[in-house]
C-alpha positions, 0 to 999 in steps of 0.5 A: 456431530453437534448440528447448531453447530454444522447448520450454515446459519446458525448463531456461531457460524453468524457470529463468526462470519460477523467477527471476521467483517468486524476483523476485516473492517478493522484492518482496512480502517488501520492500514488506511490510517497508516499509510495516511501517517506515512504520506505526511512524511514529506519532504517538498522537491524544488524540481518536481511536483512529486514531493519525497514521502513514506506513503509508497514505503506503508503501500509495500509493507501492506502488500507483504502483510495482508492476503490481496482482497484486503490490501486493494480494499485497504488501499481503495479505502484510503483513496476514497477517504482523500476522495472525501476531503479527508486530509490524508494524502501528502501535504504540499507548500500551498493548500492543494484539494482532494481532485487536485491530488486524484487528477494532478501530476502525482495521481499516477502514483496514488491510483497505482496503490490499489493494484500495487499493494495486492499484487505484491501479496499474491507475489509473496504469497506465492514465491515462499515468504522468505526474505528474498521473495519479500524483496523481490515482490515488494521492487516489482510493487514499487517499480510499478508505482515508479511506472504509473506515475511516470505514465501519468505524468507524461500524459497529464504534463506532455514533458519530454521523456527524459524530463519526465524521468528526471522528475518521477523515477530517477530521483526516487530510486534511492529512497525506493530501494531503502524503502523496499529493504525496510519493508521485507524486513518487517514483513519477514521479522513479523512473519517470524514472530508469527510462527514462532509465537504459534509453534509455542502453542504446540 
């Protein structure tokens, strides 16, 4: 056995280590600018602060692609950017700061994405990778959006029940079932490609 090579610290498992940060880095970088292009898809609602936007369609389809560590930090990154004042997080009719996104009606749904997104992961990861297990751990990931924001809103607004549903869950229910179905099927096509690509290699 080549014993540079065996030795915890030598320059090939230093070099590796550091590829794989660099790798890691990356993907957090990329997934976090993602789901930033997908909040400014957004579509204001006249009854409700909550506009319609794609950044809960890029949380699922992280959560389905990434293993759990890096969908939290990818997802913990983009909050800590729109934290930054980075203009990442869905615009509105009026200029609206960073704290006033972190703390306001919607904050619920944001701060949901960092548990969403790895616990769709280990959902999927854990039921086969299939189509199936992709829309089933994907509608888990996202009804606990839909929760969260709805608790939140209820608390921060002090709204009625049926108001707070009214205004962050029913109206989304549509979209949301689109968005799950969008993002299995691109996550278990992306697998597809994957395997097929590797069995070429043998």
């Amino acid at each position: 056995m080549n014993k540079e090579l065996s030795f915890p610290w030598s320059p090939t498992s230093v070099q590796s280590a550091v590829s794989r940060r660099l790798r890691a880095a990356g993907i957090v970088l990329a997934g976090s600018v993602f789901v930033a292009a997908c909040a400014h898809i957004s579509l204001p609602l006249l009854f409700t602060p909550v506009p319609l936007t794609m950044q809960d369609f890029a949380v699922l389809v992280l959560g389905l692609l990434l293993p759990a560590p890096l969908a939290a930090s990818t997802l913990a990154a983009y909050l800590l950017e729109g934290a930054l004042g980075l203009p990442v997080f869905a615009p509105g009719p009026h200029p609206t700061s960073a704290l006033a996104h972190l703390f306001g009606p919607t904050a619920g749904f944001l701060l949901a994405y960092v548990a969403a997104a790895p616990l769709i992961s280990i959902l999927f990861r854990r039921s086969g990778r299939r189509i199936g297990a992709a829309i089933l751990s994907a509608a888990v990931g996202d009804l606990l959006i839909l929760s969260c924001g709805a608790l939140w809103f209820w608390i921060l607004t002090h709204a009625s029940t049926p108001s707070t549903l009214a205004q962050t869950v029913l109206p989304f229910l549509p979209g949301s079932a689109l968005k799950v179905a969008a993002a299995s099927g691109l996550a278990a096509g992306w697998l597809r490609l994957r395997r097929a690509k590797a069995s070429r290699h043998y």
